[in-house]
N, C-alpha and C positions, 0 to 999 in steps of 0.2 A: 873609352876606358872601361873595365868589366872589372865592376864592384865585386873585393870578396868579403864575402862572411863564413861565419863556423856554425855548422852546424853541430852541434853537441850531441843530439840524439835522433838518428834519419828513419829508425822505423821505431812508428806511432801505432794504436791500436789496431788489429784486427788485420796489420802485415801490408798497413798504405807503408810508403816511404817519400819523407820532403826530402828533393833536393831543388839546386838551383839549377832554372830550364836552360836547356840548348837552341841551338839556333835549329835545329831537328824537329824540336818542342811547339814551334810557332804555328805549324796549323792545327795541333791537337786544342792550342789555349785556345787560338782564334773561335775554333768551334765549338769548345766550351764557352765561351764569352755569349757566342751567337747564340747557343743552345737556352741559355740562360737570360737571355734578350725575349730570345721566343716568348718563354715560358713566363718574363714577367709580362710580356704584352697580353700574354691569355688570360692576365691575372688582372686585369685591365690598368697595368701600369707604364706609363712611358717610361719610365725610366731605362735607360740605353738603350732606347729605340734609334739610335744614329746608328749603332752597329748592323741593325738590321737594313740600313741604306750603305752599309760598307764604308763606314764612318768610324775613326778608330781615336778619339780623341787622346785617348793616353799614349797613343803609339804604343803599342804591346810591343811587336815585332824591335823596336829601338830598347826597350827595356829591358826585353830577353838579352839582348847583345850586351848593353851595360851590365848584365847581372842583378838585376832588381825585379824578374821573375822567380817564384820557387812554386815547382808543381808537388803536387802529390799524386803519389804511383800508386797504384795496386798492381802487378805487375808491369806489364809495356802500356795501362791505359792509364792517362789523365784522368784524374778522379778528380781534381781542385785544382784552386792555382792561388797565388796571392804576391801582390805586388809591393815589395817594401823599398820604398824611395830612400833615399839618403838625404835629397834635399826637396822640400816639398816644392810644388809647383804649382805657379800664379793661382790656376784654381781653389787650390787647400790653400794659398794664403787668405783669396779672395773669401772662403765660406764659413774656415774655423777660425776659433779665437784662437789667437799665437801660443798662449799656453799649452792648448791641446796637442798641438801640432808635433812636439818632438816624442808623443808616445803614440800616434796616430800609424793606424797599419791603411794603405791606400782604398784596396777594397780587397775581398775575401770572395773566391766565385768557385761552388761546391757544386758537381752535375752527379 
């Protein structure tokens, strides 16, 4: 099922444009994801280092289909992405306090 939302205002500073990704979309984010993997590994952080073994634990690819990707364009290139769930998942129940959670954006990945 392919969550919709409204976007209100699709070009942001400096001529990006949010919309909600396509299934077109999925190896720009994937490589963004990765890219951004890379660069925290250099930073010496694990943090989504599974991506860098082709490990996807959000399922990106199932999330673009639901509608719960929205990239940011500067023209045809992915600049960002951001993944806004509708209903959080076992992890975000597992890590935030439940308060948090209904104003919680997934994660934010800017290349």
């Amino acid at each position: 099922m392919m969550h919709s939302f409204r976007i209100s205002s699709e070009y942001i500073n400096d001529g990006f444009q949010a919309v909600q990704a396509k299934p077109e979309d999925t190896d720009d984010v994937m490589s963004l994801l990765v890219e951004t993997a890379e660069w925290l590994q250099s930073q010496g952080s694990s943090q989504w280092n599974a991506l860098l073994k082709g490990e996807d634990s959000h399922n990106t690819a199932g999330a673009i289909r639901r509608g719960d990707v929205f990239v940011f364009k500067k023209g045809a290139d992915v600049a960002g992405m951001v993944i806004l769930l509708v209903q959080p998942s076992p992890w975000d129940i597992h890590l935030w306090d439940q308060k948090l959670i209904p104003r919680m954006v997934q994660f934010i990945c800017i290349g």
